[in-house]
N, C-alpha and C positions, 0 to 999 in steps of 0.2 A: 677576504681570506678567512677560513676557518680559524676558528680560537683553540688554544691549546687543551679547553678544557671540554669540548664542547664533544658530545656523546655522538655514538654511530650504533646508526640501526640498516637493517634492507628497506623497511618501509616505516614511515611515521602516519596512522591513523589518527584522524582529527575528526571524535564524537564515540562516544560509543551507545548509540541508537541502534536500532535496527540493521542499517547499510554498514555502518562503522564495524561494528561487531562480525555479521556476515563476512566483511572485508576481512577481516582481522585472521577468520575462518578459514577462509578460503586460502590467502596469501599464507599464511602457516604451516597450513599442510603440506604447502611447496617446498619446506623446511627454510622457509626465510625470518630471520631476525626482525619482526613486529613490537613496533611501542605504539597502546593505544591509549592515546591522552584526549581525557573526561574531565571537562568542568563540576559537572555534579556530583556528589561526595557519594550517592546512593541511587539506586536503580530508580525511574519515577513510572508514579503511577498513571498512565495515560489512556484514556476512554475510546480509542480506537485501534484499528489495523489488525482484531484481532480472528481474519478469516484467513486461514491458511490455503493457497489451491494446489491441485496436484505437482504443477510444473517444481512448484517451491519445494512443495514437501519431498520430491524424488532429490533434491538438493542434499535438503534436510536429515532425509536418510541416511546419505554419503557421508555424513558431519556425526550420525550416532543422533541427531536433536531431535528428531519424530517421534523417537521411540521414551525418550525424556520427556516429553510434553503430555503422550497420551500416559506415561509412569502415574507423572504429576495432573492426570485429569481429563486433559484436552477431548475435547467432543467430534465425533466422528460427523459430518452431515453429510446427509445425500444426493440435494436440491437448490438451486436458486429456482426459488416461484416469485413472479414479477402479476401483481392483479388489480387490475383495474374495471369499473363497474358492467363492462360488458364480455372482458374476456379475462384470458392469464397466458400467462409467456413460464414454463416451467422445462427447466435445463438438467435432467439427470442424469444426475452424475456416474450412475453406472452403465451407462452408455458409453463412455472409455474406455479405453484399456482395463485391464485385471491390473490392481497392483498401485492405478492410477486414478485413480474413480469418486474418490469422495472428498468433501472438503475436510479440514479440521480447524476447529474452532479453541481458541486459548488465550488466557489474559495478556495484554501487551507486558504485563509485568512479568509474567511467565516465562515468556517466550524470551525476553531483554536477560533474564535469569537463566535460564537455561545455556546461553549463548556464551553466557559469561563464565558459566563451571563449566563448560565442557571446551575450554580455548584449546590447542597446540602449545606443548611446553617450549614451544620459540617465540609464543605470543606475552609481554606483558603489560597489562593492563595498570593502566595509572586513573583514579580518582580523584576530585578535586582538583586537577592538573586543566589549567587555561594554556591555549596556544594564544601566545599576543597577538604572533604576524608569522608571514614564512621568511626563510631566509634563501638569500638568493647566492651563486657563486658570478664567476668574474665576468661571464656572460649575460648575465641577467636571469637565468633559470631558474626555479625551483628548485632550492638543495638542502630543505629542512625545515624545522621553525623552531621560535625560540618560547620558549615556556615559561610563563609566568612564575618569578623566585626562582627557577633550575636550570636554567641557561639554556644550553641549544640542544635540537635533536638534530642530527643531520645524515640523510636517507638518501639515496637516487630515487627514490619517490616518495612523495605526499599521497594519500590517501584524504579528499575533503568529504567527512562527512557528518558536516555541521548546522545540516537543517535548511529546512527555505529561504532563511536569511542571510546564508553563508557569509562570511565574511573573507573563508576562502577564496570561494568563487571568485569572489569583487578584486581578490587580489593579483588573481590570473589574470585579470582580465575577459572573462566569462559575461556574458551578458546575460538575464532571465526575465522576463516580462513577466508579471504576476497580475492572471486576472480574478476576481475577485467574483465568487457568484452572486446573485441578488439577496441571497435565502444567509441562513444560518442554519447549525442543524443542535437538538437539544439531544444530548444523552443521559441518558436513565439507565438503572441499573434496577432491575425486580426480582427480588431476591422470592424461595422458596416454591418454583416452578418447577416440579421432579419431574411432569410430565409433556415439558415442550415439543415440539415436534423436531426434530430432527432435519429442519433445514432454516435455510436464510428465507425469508419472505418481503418483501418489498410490495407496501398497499401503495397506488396510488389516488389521492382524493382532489376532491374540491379547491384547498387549501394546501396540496403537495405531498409530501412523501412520507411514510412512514415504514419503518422498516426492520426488523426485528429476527432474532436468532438467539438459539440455547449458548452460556456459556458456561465451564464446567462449575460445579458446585450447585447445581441446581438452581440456576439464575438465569435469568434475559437480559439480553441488552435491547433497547430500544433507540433507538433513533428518528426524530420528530420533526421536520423542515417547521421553520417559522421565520416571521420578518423579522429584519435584522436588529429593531428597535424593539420586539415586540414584548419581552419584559423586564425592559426598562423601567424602572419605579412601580413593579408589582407590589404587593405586600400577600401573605402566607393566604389570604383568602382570595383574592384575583388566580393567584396560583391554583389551590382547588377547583376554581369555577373554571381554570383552562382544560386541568385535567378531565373533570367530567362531560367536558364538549366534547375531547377526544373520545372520550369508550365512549360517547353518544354515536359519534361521527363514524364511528369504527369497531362496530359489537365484537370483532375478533379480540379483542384488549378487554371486554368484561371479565374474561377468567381472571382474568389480572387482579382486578377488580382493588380491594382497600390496599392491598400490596404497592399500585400502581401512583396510588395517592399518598402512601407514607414515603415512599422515596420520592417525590417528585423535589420536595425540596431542596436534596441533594444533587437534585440536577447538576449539569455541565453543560453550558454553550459552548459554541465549537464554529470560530468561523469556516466557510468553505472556499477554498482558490485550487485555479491549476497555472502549470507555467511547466515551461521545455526550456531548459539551458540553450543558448547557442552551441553550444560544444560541449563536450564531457570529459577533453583533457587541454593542457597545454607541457610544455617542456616541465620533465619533472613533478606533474599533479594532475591526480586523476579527480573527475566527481562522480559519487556514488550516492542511490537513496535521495534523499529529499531536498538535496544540495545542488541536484538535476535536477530533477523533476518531481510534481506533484500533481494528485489527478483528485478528483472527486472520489470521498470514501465510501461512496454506496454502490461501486463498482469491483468494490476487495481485489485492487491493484499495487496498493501503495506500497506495503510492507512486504508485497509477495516481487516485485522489482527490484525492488533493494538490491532484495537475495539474488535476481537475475543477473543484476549491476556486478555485484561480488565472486558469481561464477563466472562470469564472463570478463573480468579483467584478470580474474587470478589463470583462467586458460590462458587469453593473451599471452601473461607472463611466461608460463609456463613453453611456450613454444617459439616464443623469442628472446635472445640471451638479448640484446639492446633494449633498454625502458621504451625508450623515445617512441622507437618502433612499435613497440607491442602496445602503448599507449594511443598513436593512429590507429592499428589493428582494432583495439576498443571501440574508438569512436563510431570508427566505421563500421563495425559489425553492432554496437550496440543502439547507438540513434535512431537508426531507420526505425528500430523493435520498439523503442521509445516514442515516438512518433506517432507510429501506428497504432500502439494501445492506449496512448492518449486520446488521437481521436474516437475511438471505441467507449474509452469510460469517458469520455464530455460527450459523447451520442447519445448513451446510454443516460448518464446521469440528466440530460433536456431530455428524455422520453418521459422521465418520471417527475419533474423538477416544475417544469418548465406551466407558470400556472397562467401566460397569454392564452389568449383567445384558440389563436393558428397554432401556438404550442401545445396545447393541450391535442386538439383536435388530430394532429400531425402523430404526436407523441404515443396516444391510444391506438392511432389506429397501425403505427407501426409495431407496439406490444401485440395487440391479437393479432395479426398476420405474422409476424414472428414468431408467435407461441403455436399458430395452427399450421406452420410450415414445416414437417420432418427436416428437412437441407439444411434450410436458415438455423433454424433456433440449435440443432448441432454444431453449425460453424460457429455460430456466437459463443456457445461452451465451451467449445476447444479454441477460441480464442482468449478467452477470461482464463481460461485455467493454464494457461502459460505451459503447452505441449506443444505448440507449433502456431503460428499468427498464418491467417487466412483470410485476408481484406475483402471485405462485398465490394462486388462487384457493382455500376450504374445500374445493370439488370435486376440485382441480387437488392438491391434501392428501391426500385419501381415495382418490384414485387413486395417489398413490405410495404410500401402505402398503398397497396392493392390497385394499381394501374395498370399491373400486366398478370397476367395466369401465369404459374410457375409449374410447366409439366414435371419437373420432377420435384415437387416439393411431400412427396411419401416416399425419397430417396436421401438413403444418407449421400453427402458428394462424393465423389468418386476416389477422392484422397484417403478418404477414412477408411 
């Protein structure tokens, strides 16, 4: 039984990251009564998810937050080029729609900020606020949680959006397999680069991936595949002698050049996994964002799902008065979409990653017949950019490892 003192809200968000926040967004606007409770006292600073795609950012729009990010900076781009030593795989973005065409790039801090000053006045935000556990009513359900020092919240629905480790999930009963990649990935930050180019670039080598794009302030980010031990017990000189292997390895990084080697130290490791929740609700509790699923970030899928996760429950809601219901509705419209650009960013992420033999080998030569195929490397765009999911086909397979001729590949498909 509920306790006499014990708070009501329409929904109780658990995180406020990316999906949480999004959530909080979205469900608000429907003019619902929103508590979103954040263990962290303060917005954090985190070294990824900061490519925006069109699908999101037409989102984004609707929220007012697009127009706040590029206020505060955010960088327009117009390319993912994918280049490996015999070809390149390059997806322009203004080959979309008018309106929808280009990515935007901005700090995760920005973006986490943004989301936060621009909530719905039915939304309130709590900081410092731990969810212990959920609480359930006389059936067993989902019907709130109790909050560390401030007794209970209690909602007709949980919102869990509390990271790959969720401790929600575990509570629902959610299952998640978390597989782990072999690699790790090293981020760097190079500061004083006024003149980057204007897209995401993804090198691949010898030694795996490296991958890099403008962020605002006249900065880069980098991103560097390495073994998972591999600087373990370095000291600040082992570190210079990596870095200069790299601009060796990679002369596109000499502009970089001393810039490249003063920040190295500030580096960031970053391990890499993906994993698809068994489900994405149960009675009473939905999962949103990273609490579902997680993909490899050199795919710029993560943060841009979330938001998908967040529009797409808050329609639910919105076209069903029963939770329960509009909570299947989710599932069911949202999974499959889940699903399928998983397997897209873990294909994607083994084309560039993957440093076997047969992986390598497999991986190149599906990048240049994808990058020399008009059909293919369009569908691949407008699947990453979250405007409509279009699966290759076996055929659409056999033509990127060059097995079969593709008559129409100087044809966009016929959808577009």
């Amino acid at each position: 039984m509920s306790s006499p003192a014990a708070e009501r809200a329409d929904v109780v968000v658990c995180g406020a990251g990316v999906g949480g926040l999004a959530a909080a967004h979205a469900l608000g606007s429907l003019g619902l009564r929103v508590v979103v409770a954040e263990k962290r006292p303060t917005v954090p600073r985190i070294p990824k998810g900061e490519v925006l795609q069109p699908g999101a950012l037409r989102i984004l729009d609707d929220w007012g937050i697009s127009e706040v990010l590029e206020d505060r900076g955010a960088v327009r781009l117009s390319s993912l080029v994918a280049v490996e030593a015999r070809g390149r795989m390059a997806l322009d973005y203004a080959q979309l729609p008018e309106g929808a065409n280009w990515l935007l790039s901005a700090d995760h801090e920005s973006i986490l900020t943004a989301l936060a000053d621009h909530l719905p006045d039915t939304v309130d935000l709590r900081r410092a606020t731990s969810v212990q556990d959920v609480v359930r009513d006389d059936d067993g359900h989902v019907a709130g949680v109790a909050l560390k020092g401030s007794g209970e919240v209690r909602a007709p629905l949980v919102v869990a959006a509390d990271g790959v480790s969720s401790r929600l999930r575990r509570a629902a009963g959610i299952e998640a397999d978390r597989e782990d990649y072999p690699h790790r990935l090293v981020a760097l930050e190079i500061p004083d680069v006024p003149d980057a180019a204007r897209e995401v670039v993804a090198h691949t080598t010898s030694r795996g991936l490296r991958m890099h794009y403008p962020l605002p302030g006249d900065r880069v980010r980098l991103y560097v595949q390495i073994e998972p031990d591999e600087f373990r017990g370095v000291d600040h000189d082992a570190v210079l002698h990596w870095t200069d292997e790299l601009i060796a390895e990679l002369p596109d990084l000499a502009v970089f050049g001393d810039r490249l080697r003063a920040c190295a130290a500030d580096r960031q490791t970053l391990p890499v996994s993906h994993f698809e929740a068994s489900g994405l609700s149960a009675p009473g509790i939905a999962l949103v964002g990273e609490s579902a699923h997680s993909v490899h970030p050199m795919a710029a899928q993560g943060m841009n799902s979330a938001i998908y996760d967040a529009h797409a429950l808050s329609s639910c809601l919105a076209t069903e008065s029963d939770v329960d219901t509009a909570l299947r509705e989710y599932e069911s419209l949202r999974l499959p979409e889940i699903t399928q650009i998983g397997k897209i960013s873990h294909n994607a992420a083994r084309m560039l990653t993957d440093l076997s033999w047969a992986g390598r080998a497999i991986g190149r030569r599906a990048l240049r017949n994808t990058g020399a195929n008009q059909r293919l490397s369009f569908t691949v765009m407008h699947n990453l950019s979250g405007l409509g999911l279009h699966p290759l086909s076996p055929f659409d397979r056999l033509c990127q490892l060059g097995l079969l001729p593709d008559p129409r590949s100087r044809r966009r498909p016929r959808w577009a």
